[in-house]
C-alpha positions in Angstrom: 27.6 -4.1 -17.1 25.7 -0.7 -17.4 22.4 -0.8 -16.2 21.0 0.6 -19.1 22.0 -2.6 -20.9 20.1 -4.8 -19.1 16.4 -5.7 -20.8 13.9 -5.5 -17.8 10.5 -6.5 -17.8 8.3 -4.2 -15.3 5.4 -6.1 -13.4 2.7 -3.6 -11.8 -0.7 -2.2 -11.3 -1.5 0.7 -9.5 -0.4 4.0 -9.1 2.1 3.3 -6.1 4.4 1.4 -9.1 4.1 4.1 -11.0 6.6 5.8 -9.5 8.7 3.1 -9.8 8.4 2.8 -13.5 8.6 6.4 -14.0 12.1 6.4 -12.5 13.9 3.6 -14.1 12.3 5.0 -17.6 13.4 8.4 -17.3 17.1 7.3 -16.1 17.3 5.2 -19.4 16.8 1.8 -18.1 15.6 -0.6 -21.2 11.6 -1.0 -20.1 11.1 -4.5 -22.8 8.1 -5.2 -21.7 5.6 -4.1 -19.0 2.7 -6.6 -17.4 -0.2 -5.1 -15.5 -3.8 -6.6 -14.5 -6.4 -6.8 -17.1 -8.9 -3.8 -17.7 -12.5 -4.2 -15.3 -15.6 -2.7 -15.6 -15.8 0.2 -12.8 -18.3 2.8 -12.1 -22.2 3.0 -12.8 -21.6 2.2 -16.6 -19.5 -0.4 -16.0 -16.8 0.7 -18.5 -13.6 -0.5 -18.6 -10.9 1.0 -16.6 -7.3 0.7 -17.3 -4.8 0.6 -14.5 -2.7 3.2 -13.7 0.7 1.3 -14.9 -1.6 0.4 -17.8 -2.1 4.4 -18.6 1.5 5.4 -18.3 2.9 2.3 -20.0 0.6 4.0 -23.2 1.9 7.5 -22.6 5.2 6.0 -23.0 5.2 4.0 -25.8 5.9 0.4 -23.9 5.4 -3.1 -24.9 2.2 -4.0 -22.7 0.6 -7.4 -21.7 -2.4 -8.2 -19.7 -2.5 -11.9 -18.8 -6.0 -13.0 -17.1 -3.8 -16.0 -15.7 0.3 -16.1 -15.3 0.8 -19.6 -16.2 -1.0 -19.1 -19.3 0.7 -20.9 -22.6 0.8 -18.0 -25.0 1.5 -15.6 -22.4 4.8 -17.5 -21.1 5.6 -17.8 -24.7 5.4 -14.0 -24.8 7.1 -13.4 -21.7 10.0 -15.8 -22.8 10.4 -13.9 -26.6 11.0 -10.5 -24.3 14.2 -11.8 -23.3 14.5 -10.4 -20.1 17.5 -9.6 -18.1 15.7 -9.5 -15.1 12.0 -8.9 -13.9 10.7 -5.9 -11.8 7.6 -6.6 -9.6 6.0 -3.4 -7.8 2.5 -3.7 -6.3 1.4 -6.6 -8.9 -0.2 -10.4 -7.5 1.9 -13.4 -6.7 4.0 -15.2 -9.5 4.1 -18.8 -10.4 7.7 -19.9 -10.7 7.3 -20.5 -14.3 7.5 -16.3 -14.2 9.7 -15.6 -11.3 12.6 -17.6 -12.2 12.1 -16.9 -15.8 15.4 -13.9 -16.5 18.8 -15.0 -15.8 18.7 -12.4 -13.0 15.7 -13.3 -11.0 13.2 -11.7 -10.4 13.1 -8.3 -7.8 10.2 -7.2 -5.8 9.8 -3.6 -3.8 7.9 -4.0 -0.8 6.9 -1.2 1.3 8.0 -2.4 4.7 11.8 -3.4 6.1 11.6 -6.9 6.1 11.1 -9.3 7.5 8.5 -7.2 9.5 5.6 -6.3 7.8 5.6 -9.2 5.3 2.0 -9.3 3.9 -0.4 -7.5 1.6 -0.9 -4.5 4.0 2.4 -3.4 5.1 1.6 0.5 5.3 -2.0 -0.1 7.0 -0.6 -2.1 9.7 3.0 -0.3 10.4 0.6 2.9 11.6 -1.8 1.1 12.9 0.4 -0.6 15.3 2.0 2.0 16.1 5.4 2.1 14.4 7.7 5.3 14.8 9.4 4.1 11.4 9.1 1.7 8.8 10.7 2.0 5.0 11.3 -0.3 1.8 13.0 -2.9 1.0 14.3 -4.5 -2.4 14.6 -8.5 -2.5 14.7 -11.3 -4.8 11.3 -13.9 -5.8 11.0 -16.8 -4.0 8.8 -19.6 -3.5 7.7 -18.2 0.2 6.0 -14.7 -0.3 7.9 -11.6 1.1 11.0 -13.9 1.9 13.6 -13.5 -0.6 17.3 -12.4 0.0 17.4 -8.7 1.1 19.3 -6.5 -1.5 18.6 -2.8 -0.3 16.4 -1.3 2.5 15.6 2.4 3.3 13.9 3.2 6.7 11.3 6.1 6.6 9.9 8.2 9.8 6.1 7.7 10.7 5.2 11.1 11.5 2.1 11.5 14.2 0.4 13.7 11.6 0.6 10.4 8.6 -2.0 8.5 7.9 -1.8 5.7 5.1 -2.4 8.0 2.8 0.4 10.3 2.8 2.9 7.4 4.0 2.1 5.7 1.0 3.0 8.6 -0.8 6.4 9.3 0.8 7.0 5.5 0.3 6.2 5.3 -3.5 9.2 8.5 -4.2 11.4 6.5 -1.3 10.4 3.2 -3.2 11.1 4.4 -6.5 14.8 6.0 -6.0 15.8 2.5 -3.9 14.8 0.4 -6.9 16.7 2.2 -9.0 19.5 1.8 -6.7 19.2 -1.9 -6.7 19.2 -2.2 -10.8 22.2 -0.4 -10.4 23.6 -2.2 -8.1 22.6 -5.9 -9.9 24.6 -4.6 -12.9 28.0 -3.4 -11.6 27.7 -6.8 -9.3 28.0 -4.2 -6.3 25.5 -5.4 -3.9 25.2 -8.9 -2.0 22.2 -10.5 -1.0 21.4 -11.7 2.2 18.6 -13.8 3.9 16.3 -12.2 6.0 16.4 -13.1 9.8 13.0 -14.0 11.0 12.6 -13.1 14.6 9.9 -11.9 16.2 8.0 -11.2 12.6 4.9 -8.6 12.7 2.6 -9.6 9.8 0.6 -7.7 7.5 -2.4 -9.6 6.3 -4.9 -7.8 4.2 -7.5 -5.7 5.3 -11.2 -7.4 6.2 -14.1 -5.3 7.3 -14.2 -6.6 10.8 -10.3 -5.2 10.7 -12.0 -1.6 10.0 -15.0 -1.6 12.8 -13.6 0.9 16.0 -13.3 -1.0 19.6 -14.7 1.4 21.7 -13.1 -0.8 25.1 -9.8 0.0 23.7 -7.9 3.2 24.6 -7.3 6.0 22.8 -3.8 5.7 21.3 -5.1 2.2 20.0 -7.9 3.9 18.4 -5.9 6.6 16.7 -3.8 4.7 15.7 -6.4 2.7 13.4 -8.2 5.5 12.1 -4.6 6.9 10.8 -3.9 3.4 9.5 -7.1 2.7 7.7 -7.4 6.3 5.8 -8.3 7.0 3.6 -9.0 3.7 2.7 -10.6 1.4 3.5 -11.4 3.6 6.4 -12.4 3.0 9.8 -16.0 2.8 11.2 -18.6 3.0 13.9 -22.3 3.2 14.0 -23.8 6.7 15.1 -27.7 6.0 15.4 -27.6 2.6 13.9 -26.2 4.6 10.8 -22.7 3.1 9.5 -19.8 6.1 10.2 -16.8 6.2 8.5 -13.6 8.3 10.2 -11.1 9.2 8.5 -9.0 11.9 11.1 -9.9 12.3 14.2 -8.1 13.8 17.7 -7.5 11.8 20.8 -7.9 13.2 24.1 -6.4 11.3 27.5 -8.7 12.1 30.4 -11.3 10.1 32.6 -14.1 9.5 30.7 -17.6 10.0 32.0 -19.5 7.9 29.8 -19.2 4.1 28.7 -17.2 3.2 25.6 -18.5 3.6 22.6 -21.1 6.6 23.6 -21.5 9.8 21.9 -21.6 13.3 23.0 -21.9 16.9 20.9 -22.6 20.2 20.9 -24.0 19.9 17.7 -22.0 22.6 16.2 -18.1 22.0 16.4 -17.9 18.7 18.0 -18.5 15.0 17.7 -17.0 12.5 20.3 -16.8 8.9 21.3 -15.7 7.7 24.6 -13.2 4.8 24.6 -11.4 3.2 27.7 -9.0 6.0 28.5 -10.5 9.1 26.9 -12.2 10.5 24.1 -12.2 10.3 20.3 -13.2 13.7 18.6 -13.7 12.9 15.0 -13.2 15.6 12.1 -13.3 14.1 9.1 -16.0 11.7 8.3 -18.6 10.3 5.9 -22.0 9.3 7.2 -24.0 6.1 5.1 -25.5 7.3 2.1 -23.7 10.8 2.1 -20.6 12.5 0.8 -17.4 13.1 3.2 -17.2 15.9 4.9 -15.5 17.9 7.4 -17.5 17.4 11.2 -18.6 21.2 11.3 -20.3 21.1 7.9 -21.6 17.5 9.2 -23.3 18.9 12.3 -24.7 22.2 10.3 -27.0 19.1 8.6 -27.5 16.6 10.8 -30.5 16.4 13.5 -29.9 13.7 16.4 
């Protein structure tokens, strides 16, 4: 079968699917039908806000729905009248099975890790903040466990020491987006297999909590980096600096006996902020103080009076 035969219904919400969509529209695949969250009031009116699949889904022209809840009557009823070949979920909320095992082809999912590691809501976040020299993305097909479907195609991308999470989510969403297309491909000519995913020794990737976000000082410095990287530039890590809530978004690490306890600060009040950790220092250069705009750590200083 071409692939452009095949009627595909397109599950996502924000921007990161995009790409995704974008791809499979503009190689001709048959977009039926397009599902994305509900609009929500945001900002200091409160007006509603569409999502960023919502937005180009418009642009294009494609069927849209915006179910409050999935197992929702009418909107199954809807779903069902699309006629999907198969479903596409990118960055979208879990699916009841009524949904997921709705097109004669399944159901697909991207995820931006190479599972089985990293299965979870925060695969980016944790893969730098643990460390990780690479990760990548993986296609697989819905099941009842989340994140454990039958592997259909996986890419493996380099962490650079320069990435943070925002600029390896950005590699991942163009990485993301030609591997899904790939997969549709691949469903349709009946040219790839599935295959279960080994689990052994799984990282996870639970979401993100505030407590997640708060700096250990008592750790060392590659630990430390490795957060602040992983967390920006959101949600973003933070200390306190004069009982005053600090969030870092880049920051350099220096290795070298430190001569203050962990979690102290010292400055010259003109080019430098740092925080002693276990094996070193922290020099932070890219931050937003409580109640004020972010800002690069010489303009900071130029204001600020310890």
């Amino acid at each position: 079968m071409n692939f452009k035969d095949l009627r595909i219904i397109f599950m996502g919400t924000p921007e990161f699917a995009v790409a995704s969509l974008n791809e499979l529209v503009e190689s001709g695949c048959n977009i039926v039908g397009v599902i994305t969250a509900p609009d929500k009031p945001a900002g200091r009116g409160m007006e509603l806000q569409e999502s960023a699949v919502k937005k180009y889904a418009a642009e294009k022209g494609l069927t849209i729905l915006q179910p409050e809840k999935l197992k929702n009557v009418d909107f199954l009823e809807k779903l069902a009248s699309l006629h999907a070949d198969l479903q596409i979920v990118v960055a979208f909320r879990m699916l009841p099975e009524a949904v997921w095992n709705m097109p004669p082809m399944g159901t697909l999912n991207l995820h931006g890790s190479l599972l089985p590691q990293y299965r979870g809501a925060a695969p980016i976040n944790w893969a730098i903040i643990n460390g990780e020299k690479y990760t990548g993305v993986t296609t697989f097909k819905l099941k009842h466990e989340i994140d454990t479907g039958d592997i259909l195609l996986s890419e493996k991308i380099a962490i650079s020491e320069d990435d943070n999470a925002g600029s390896l989510h950005d590699k991942m969403k163009e990485t993301g987006a030609a591997v899904l297309l790939k997969t549709v491909i691949g469903l349709a000519e009946n040219t790839i297999k599935e295959h279960p995913q080994e689990a052994i020794d799984i990282k996870h990737a639970p979401k993100i909590f505030t407590e997640t976000c708060r700096i250990d000082w008592n750790k060392n410095c590659e630990k430390i980096h490795h957060l602040i990287r992983g967390l920006s530039p959101y949600p973003a890590a933070f200390t306190f600096l004069e009982g005053r809530k600090l969030k870092v978004f880049a920051a350099t690490k220096e290795i070298k006996k430190p001569l203050l306890l962990p979690g102290k600060f010292e400055t010259d009040s003109k080019t430098f902020l740092r925080f002693t950790c276990a094996d070193g220092y922290i020099g932070i250069t890219d931050l937003q103080l409580e109640g004020k705009k972010r800002m690069k750590i010489e303009d900071f200083l130029r204001g600020y009076r310890f």
